[in-house]
C-alpha positions in Angstrom: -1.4 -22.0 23.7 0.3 -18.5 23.5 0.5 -15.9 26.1 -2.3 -13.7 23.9 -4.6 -16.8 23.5 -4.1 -17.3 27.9 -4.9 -13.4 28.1 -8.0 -13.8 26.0 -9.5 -16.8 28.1 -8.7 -14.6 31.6 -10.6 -11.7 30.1 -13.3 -13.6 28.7 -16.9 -12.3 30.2 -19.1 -14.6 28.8 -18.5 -18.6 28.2 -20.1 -21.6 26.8 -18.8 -24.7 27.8 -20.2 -28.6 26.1 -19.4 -31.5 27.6 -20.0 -35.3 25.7 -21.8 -37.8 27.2 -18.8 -40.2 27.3 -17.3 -37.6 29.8 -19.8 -37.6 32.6 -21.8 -41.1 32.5 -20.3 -44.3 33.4 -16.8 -44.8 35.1 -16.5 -41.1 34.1 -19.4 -40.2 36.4 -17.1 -39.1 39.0 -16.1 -36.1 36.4 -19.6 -33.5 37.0 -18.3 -32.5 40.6 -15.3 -31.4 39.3 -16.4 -30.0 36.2 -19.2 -28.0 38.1 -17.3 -26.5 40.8 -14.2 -25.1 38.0 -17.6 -23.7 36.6 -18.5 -22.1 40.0 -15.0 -20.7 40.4 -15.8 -19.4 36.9 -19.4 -17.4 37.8 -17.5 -16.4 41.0 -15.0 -14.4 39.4 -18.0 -12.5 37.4 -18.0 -14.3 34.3 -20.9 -15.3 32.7 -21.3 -18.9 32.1 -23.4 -21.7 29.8 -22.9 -25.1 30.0 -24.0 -27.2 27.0 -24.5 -30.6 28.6 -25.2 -33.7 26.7 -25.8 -37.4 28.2 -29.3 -37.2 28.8 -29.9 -40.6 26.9 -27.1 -42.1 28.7 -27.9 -40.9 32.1 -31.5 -42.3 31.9 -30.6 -45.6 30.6 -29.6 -47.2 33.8 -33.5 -46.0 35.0 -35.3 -47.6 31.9 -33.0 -50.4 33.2 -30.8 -50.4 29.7 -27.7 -52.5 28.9 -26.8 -50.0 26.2 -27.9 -47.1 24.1 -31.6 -47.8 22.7 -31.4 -48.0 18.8 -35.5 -46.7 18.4 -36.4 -43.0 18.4 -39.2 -43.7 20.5 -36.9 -45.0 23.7 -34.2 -42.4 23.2 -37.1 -40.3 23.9 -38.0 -41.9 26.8 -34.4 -42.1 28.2 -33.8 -38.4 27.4 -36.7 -37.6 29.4 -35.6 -39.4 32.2 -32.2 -38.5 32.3 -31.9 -34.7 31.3 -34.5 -34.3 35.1 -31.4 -36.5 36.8 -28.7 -35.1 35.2 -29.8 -31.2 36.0 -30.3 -32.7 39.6 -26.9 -33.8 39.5 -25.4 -30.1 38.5 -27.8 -28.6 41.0 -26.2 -30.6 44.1 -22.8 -29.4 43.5 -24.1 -25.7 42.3 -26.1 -25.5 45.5 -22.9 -25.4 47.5 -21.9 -22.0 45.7 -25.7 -20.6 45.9 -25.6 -20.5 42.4 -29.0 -21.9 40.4 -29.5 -23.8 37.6 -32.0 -22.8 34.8 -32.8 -25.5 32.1 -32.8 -24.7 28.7 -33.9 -27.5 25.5 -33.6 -26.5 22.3 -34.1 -27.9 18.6 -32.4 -26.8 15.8 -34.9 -24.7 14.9 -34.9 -22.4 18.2 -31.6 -21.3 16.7 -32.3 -21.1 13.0 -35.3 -19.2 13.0 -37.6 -16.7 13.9 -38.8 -15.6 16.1 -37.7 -18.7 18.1 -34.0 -17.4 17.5 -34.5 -13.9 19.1 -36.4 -15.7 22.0 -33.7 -17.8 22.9 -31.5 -15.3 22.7 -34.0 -12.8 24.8 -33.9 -16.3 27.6 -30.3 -17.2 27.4 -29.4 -13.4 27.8 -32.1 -12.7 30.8 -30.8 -15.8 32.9 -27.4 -14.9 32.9 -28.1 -11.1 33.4 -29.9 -12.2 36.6 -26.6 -14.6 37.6 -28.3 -18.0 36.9 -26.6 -20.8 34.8 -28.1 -22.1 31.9 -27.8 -25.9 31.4 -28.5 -26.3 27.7 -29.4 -29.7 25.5 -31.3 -30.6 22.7 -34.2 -31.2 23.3 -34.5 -34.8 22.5 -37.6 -35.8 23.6 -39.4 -34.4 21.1 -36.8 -33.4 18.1 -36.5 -35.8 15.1 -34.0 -36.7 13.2 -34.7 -34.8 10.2 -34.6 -31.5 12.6 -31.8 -32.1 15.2 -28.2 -30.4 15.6 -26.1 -34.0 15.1 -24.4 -33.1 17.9 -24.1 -30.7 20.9 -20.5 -29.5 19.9 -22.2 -27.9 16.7 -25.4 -26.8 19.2 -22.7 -25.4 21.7 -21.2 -23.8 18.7 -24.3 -22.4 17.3 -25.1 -21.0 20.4 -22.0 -19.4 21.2 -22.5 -17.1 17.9 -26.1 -16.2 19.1 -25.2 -15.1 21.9 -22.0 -13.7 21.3 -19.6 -15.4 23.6 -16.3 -14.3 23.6 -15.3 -18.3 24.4 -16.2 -21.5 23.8 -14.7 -24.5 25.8 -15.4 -27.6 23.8 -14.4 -30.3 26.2 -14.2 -34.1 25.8 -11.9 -37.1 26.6 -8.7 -36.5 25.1 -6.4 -33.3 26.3 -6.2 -31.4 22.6 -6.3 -32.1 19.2 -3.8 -34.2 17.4 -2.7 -34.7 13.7 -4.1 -37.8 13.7 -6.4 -40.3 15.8 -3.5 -39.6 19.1 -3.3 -44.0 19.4 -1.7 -44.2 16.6 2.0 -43.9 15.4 3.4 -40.4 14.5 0.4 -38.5 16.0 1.4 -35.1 17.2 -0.4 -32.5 19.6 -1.8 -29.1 17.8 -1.8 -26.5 20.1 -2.7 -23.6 17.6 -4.5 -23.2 14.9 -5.4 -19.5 13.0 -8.9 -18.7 12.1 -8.2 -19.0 8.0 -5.4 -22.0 9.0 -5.6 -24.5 6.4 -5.8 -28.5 8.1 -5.3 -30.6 5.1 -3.2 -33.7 5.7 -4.9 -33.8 9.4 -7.1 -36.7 10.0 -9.8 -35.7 12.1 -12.1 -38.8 12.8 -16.0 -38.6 13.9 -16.0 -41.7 16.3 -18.1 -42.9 19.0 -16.8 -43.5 22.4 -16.5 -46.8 24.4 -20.0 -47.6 25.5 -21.9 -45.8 22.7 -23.1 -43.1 24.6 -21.5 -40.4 22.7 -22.1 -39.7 19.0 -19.1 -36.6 18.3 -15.5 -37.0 17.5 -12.5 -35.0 16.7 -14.4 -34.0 13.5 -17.1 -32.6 14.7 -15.1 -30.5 17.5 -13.3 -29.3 14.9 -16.0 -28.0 12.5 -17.5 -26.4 15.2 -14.8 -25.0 16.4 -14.2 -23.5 13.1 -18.1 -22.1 13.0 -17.5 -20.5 15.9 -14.3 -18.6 15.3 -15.2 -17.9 12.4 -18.0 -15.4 13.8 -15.3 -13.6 16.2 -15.4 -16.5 19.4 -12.5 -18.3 20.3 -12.2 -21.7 20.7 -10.5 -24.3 23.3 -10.6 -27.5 23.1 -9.3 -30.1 25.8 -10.3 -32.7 27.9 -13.0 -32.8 30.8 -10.6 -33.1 33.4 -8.7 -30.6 32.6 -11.2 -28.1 32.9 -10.3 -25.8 35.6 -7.0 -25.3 34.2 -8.1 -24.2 30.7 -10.6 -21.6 32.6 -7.4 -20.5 34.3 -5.8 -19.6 31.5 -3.1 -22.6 31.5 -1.4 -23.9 28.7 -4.1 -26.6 27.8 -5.3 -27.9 24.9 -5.7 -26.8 21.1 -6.7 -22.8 20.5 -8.6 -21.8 17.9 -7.7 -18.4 16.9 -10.8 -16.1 16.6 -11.3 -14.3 13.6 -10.5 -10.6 13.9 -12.8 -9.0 12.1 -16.0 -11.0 11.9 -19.0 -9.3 10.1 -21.5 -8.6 12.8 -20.1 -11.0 14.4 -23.5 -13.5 14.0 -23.3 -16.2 10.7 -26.6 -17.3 12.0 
């Protein structure tokens, strides 16, 4: 990451930041302490800051005493409903030792598409952090449907980050940056830039599912969000969970996605 693209993430003011399921359920639990309090050094600094959360389902399996992800709409429901109430609880505790407060915020695909559900959430989003609370944002998934959901919260997280106009967006998952290929295999190599009209072909970005099946992204999807996004003006990081903190400082994490300069209006929404 270049000294310009560090400089851009110090002097970012406003910042949406997804996380995948796969990096804060299960042996990776032990990752939303760390996660939240880099967020809380964040907010304390002045910046304004989103998370975009996934691993609802997955953190309200263990309640509707689930082996694995349920396959029916209906019990993805249920375990969403379950699990988005523990997993804000589980933000909250750390939060609460930074006096900072967490507002809930569920959304279909259709709060960000159209009107006037668009304006609104941009009227909520906008009012929560103006009065210095954090929004903790998912699909809603007890009630969207297939034929009217994002796919994935790295496309929500991007969606968002145009309507709201956020000069960064920290995609975050379980590898530390992109690579030229799935990074197991031979002859992979580490991207650490690449510019807003850069062209990717040869790169094989794979939409996989993590260990577990509790996440449902991939290095494709980051990617064509991350492209979304910059190409309405915000830049794009993306890195692993754990190295968090570090990409907030500025450090030379992860793979940049180079804003573009001039974006018309600077909404594609």
């Amino acid at each position: 990451m270049s000294a310009r693209a560090r400089a851009q993430v110090s002097s970012a003011r406003r910042i949406v930041v997804k996380v995948g399921s796969s990096s804060i359920s299960g042996d990776n639990a032990d990752q939303i302490a760390p996660l939240i309090e880099a967020l809380a050094e964040t907010h304390g600094r002045g910046v304004e800051v989103v998370l975009v959360s996934s691993g609802a389902v997955a953190s309200g399996m263990s309640h509707l005493n689930l082996d694995g992800r349920p396959s029916d709409l209906a019990t993805q429901q249920a375990a969403a409903s379950v699990g988005q109430n523990v997993l804000t609880a589980r933000y909250q505790e750390t939060l609460d030792r930074h006096g900072i407060a967490a507002g809930q915020v569920l959304l279909t695909e259709g709060d960000l598409l159209n009107e006037p559900h668009r304006s609104n959430t941009r009227r909520a989003v906008n009012r929560l952090l103006d009065l210095r609370i954090m929004p903790i944002v998912n699909e809603n998934d007890t009630v969207a449907t297939y034929g009217l959901r994002f796919g994935d919260n790295d496309r929500l997280a991007a969606m968002l980050s145009v309507l709201i106009r956020a000069d960064l967006l920290l995609l975050l998952s379980d590898v530390d940056s992109l690579y030229t290929k799935p990074p197991h295999l031979p002859g992979a190599e580490r991207i650490d830039h690449i510019g807003f009209d850069e062209e990717l072909a040869g790169m094989e970005f794979g939409a996989t599912k993590a260990a577990g099946g509790v996440g449902t992204g991939g290095a494709n999807t980051k990617v064509k969000a991350a492209r979304l996004a910059a190409s309405a003006g915000t830049a794009v990081l993306v890195t692993a969970t754990g190295l968090a903190a570090d990409a907030l400082r500025g450090e030379e994490v992860g793979t940049w996605f180079e804003p573009m300069p001039t974006a018309p209006g600077r909404a594609l929404l």
